[in-house]
N, C-alpha and C positions, 0 to 999 in steps of 0.2 A: 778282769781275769775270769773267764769261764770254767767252772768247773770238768775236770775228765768224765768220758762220756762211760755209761753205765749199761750195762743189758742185762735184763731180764724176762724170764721164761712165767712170769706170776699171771697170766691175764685170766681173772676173776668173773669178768661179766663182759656181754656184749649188747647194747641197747640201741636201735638204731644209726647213728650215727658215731656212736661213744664206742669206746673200751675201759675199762677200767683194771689198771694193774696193783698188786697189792707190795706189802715191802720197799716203795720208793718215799724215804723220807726224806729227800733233798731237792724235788724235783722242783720249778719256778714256775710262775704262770708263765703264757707263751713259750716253751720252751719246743722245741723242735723233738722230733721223736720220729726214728728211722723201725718199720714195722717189716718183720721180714715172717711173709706165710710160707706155711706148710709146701709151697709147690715151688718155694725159692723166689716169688712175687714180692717185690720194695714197695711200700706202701710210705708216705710221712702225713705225720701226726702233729698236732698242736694241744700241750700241755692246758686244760681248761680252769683245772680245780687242783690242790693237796691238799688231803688232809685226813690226819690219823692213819699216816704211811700207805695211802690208798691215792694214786693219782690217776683224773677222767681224763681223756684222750678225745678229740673230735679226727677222725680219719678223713683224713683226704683222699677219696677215691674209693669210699664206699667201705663197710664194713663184712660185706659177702666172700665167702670162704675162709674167715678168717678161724681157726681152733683154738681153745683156749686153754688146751693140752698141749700145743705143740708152736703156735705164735711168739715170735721173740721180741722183744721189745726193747732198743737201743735210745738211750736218754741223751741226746751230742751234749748238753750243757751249754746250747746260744741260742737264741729267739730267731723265730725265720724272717729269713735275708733272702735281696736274690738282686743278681748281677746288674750294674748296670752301666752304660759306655754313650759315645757318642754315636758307635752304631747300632743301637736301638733302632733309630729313628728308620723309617718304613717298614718295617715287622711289624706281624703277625705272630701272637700269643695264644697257648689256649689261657683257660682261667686260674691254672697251678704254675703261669707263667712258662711252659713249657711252647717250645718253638713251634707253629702251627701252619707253616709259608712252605715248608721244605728246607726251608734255609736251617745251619747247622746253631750250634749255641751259639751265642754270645760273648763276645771277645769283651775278657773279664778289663772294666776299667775302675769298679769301684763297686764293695758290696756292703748293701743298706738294710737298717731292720725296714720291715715293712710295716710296721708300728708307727712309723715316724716319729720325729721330736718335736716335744712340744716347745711351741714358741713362745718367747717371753711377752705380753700383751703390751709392754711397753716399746717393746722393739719391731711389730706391726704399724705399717704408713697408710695413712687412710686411702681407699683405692678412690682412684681418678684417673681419665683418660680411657674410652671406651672400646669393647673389641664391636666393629660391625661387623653384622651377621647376614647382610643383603635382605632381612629381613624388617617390611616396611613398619608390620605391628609392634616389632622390637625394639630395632633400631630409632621409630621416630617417637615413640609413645613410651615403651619401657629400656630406655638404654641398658644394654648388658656394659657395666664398669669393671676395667682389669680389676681384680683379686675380691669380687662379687660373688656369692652362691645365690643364683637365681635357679629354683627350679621350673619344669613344665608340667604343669598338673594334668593328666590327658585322660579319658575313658576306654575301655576298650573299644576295638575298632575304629578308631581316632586314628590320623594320621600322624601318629607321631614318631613313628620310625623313620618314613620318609621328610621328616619334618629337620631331625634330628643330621640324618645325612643331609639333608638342603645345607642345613651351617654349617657341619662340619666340609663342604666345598667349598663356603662361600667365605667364612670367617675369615677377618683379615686386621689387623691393627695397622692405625690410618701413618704411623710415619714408615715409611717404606726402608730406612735402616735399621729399623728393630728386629730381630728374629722372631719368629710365631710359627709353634708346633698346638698339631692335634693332640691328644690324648682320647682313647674311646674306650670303655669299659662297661661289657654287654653282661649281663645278668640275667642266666634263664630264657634265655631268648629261643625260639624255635630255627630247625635248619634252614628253614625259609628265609627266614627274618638274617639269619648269620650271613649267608651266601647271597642276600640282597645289598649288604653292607661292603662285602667283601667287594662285589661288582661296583658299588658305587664309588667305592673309595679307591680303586685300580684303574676303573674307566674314566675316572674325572681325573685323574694323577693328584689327588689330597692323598694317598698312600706316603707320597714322596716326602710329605713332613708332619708324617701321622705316626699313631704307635697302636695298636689294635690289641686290645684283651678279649677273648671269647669266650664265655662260659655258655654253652647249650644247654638246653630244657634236658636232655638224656644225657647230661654227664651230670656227676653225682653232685647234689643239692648243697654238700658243706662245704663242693669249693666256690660257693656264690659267696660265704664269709670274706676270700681273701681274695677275692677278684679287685674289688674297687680298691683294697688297700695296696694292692701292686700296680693299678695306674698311677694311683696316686703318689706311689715312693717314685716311680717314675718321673714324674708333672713335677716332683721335689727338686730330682737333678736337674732336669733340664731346665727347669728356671733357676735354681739358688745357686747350683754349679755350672749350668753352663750360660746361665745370663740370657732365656729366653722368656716371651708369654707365651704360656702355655693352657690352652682351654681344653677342660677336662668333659668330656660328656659321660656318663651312667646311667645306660638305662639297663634294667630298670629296678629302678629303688624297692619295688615293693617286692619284687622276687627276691631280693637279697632280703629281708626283713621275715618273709617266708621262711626261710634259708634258719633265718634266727629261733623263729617261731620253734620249728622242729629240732635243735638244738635244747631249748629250751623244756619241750615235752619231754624228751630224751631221759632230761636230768632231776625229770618229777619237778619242776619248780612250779612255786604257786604263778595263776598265771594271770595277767593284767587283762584289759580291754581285749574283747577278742579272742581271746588266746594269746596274745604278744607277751612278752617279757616284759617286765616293770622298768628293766634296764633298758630297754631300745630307745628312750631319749638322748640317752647317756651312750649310748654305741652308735646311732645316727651325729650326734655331735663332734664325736671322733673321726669321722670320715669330712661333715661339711666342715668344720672348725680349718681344714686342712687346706682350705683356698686362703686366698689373701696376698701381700705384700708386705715386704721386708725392710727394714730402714738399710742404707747402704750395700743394698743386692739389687743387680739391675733388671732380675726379672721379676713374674708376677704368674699365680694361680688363680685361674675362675672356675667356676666352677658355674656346670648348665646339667644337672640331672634332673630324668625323666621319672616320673611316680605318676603310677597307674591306681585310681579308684576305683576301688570294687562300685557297681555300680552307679556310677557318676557320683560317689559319695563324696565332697569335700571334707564331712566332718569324721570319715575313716583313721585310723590312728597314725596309720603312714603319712597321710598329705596334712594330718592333722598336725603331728607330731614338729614335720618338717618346715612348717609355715612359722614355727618358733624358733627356728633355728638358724632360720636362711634370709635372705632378705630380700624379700617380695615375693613375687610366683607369676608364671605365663599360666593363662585357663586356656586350654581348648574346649570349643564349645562344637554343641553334637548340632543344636538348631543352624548354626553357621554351615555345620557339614552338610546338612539335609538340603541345603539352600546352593551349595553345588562350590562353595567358595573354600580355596585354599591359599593360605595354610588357615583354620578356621579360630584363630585367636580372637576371643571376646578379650577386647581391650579393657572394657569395665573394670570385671572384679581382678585383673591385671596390674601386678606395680612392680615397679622397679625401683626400692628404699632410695639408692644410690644414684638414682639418675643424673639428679643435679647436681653432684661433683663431675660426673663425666662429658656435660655439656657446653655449650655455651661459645663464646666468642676466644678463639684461639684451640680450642678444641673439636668442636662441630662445626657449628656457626651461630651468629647471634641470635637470632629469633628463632632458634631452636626449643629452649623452653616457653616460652609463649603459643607460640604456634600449635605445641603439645597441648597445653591448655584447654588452648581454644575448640580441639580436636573432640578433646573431652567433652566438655560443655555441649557442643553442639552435634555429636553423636550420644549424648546422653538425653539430650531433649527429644531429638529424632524418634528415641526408641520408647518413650514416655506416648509423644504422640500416637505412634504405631499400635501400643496398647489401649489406648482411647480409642481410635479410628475401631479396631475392632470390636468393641463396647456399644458407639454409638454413632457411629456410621464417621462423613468427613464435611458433612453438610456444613457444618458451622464454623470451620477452621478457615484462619483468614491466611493472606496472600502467603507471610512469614511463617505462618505454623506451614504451610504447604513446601517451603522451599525446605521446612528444617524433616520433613519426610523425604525429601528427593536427596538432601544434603545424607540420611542416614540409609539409604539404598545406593546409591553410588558411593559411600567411605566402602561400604562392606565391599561393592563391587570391584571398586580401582584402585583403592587404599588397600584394605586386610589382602583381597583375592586377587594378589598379584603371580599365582601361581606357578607352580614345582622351578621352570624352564627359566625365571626370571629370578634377576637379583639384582638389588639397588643399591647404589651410593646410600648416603645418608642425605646427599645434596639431593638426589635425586626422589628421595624419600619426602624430603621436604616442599620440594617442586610440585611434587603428587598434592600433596596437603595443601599449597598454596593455590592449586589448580582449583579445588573442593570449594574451598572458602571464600570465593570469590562467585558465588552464588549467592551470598549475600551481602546487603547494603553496608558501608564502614559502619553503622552504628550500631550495627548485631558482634560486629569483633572488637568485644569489649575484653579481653581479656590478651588482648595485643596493642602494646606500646603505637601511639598515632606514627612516629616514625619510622618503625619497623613495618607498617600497614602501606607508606609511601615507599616505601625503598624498595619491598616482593611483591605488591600486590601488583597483577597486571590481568589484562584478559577479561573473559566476562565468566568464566567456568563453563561457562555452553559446548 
């Protein structure tokens, strides 16, 4: 039972992002708060802090023109909710989840806090059964598993916008009865980047079982807070109520963290690593925590967000933070880009925790994990080599070390750099890999079963 809503004319302070009203001693955190200025302007608000009859307010849509003589401030008594139906599905959102296609509201079919509910750790199924993403570095080496949060750790100027829209066309889960929706949730992004996504996702028809959230670099910075969490009550329905997978993309993590950051200053708090909040482990874990799978519900959330390092920093507190939380991470690597090859995933410092539940014989296929392996190994040696050779020249490297140099210039070439236009099975992913490794003699694939060696190897790799 929600309390009667309240209004008041008290507004005390205005700090960046914040308001703070005074005389409300009943207000709750998260609480909704309808902001009416001086020129008759609706603004909503989100309940932050109360205490000693003083409640901070984070405004959504900016705190400019607001008077603190003459602003009213309406308390509704419910945490923010917002609609949600089974015609969601191909709209366009901005990032206060307001309609951004032209199309009208949302034909009301169910309204969700956007907080979401926590789920019982007992009543979580361990995820298995993979989404492919036509992408060869992913699909053969770090499988994405339904109800997974793997992120994509990228640098600036990195392709990973387009990287990003490549899956979201390509994603597919392999039984052809199952339903599978997009979910994409943009944070901060420039109008470039917005209207590059809009085209891809219209022009490829992935619109058609997509759901788009848009928050832009010039719209105000605290609605990057509640961006991800409105895909995400989203990605909630359409998998737990409507019995779909649903793969969630975010980018990008670090502008919503940003977004935190300034929140944060706001309210004078002591501040962590960076300037970050002490809390942003604990508010990042609220958003990934929010993938996964359900005992006795037929569908499933992944989660695939984008976090951008300041400087190619791995140990920044963003990609820092989030590598404890999620399981595994894709690198984009800047030498791979220089090198002309896309999508430029360094497989190395790359993993996928969960791979090996979502592989194998009745899933993939059998020498699926092995094969991975061996990919390893012997694009690990390749690039060992590669940094001797430039040491000390290649004089001295016998027939085998030369094949495992040609074996790590062609993976990068025909494996990783399968490029924007292309997208592979996972059979076909495989294919590729089996083509590579047959460059060298059976007794270098030591990390693949002899039978599985007789059953794919074929050709001579030439």
């Amino acid at each position: 039972m929600t309390s009667p809503a309240r209004e008041y004319t008290s507004v005390v302070r205005v700090a960046g992002p914040l308001m703070a009203v005074s005389g409300v001693g009943d207000a709750t955190y998260g609480e909704v708060v309808e902001i009416r200025l001086p020129d008759g302007e609706r603004r909503l608000g989100e309940v932050l802090e109360s205490r000693s009859d003083v409640a901070i307010i984070q405004v959504f849509g900016g705190t400019q023109a607001l008077d603190t003589e003459i602003t009213s401030v309406r308390f509704t008594g419910y945490p923010m909710r917002m609609v949600v139906s089974p015609e969601i599905i191909g709209r366009v959102f901005d990032g206060s989840a307001a309609p951004a296609d032209g199309g009208g509201p949302v034909i009301p079919g169910k309204v969700q806090d956007i907080a979401g509910s926590a789920v019982n750790p007992t009543a979580r199924a361990y995820p298995e059964d993979c989404i492919e993403t036509g992408i060869s570095a992913i699909d053969g080496m770090n499988t994405l598993v339904r109800g997974q949060k793997l992120p994509i750790f990228s640098g600036a100027g990195l392709p990973h916008s387009m990287l990003a829209a490549q899956i979201a066309r390509q994603a597919r889960v392999l039984r052809d009865h199952e339903e599978f929706a997009i979910v994409f949730g943009a944070m901060g992004i420039t109008n470039e980047d917005a209207q590059f996504f809009l085209d891809e996702f219209e022009d490829t028809g992935a619109l058609e079982h997509a759901v788009l959230f848009i928050n832009r670099a010039d719209d105000p910075a605290i609605e990057r807070i509640i961006t991800p969490r409105l895909a995400l009550t989203t990605a909630e329905y359409l998998a737990f109520d409507r019995g779909m997978h649903v793969l969630v993309i975010l980018q990008d993590i670090t502008a919503y963290c940003e977004a935190l950051r300034e929140v944060s200053a706001a309210r004078d708090e002591v501040p962590a690593r960076r300037g970050y909040p002490g809390y942003m482990y604990t508010d990042l874990a609220s958003i990934f925590e929010r993938a996964g799978r359900i005992h006795d519900r037929k569908g499933s959330i992944t989660q695939l967000p984008i976090i951008s390092m300041p400087d190619d920093d791995i140990t920044h507190p963003v990609p820092d933070l989030t590598g404890y939380i999620t399981e595994g991470q894709i690198v984009l690597s800047r030498d791979l880009y220089r090198k002309g090859i896309y999508p430029p995933i360094d497989v190395l410092p790359s993993l996928s925790r969960l791979m090996a539940g979502g592989i194998g014989k009745g899933k993939t296929r059998e020498d699926h994990g092995a094969v991975s392996d061996q990919l390893y190994a012997a694009y690990a040696k390749g690039r060992r080599l590669e940094s001797l050779v430039t040491v000390i020249g290649d004089e001295g490297l016998s027939e085998t070390d030369r094949r495992y140099l040609t074996f790590a210039a062609r993976f990068e070439r025909e494996f990783i750099g399968q490029g924007r236009a292309v997208g592979r099975t996972i059979t076909e992913s495989l294919d590729t890999a089996w083509k590579l490794l047959c460059l060298f003699p059976e007794e270098e694939l030591n990390r693949i079963p002899t039978d599985l060696i007789e059953t794919y190897r074929g050709g001579d790799g030439q």
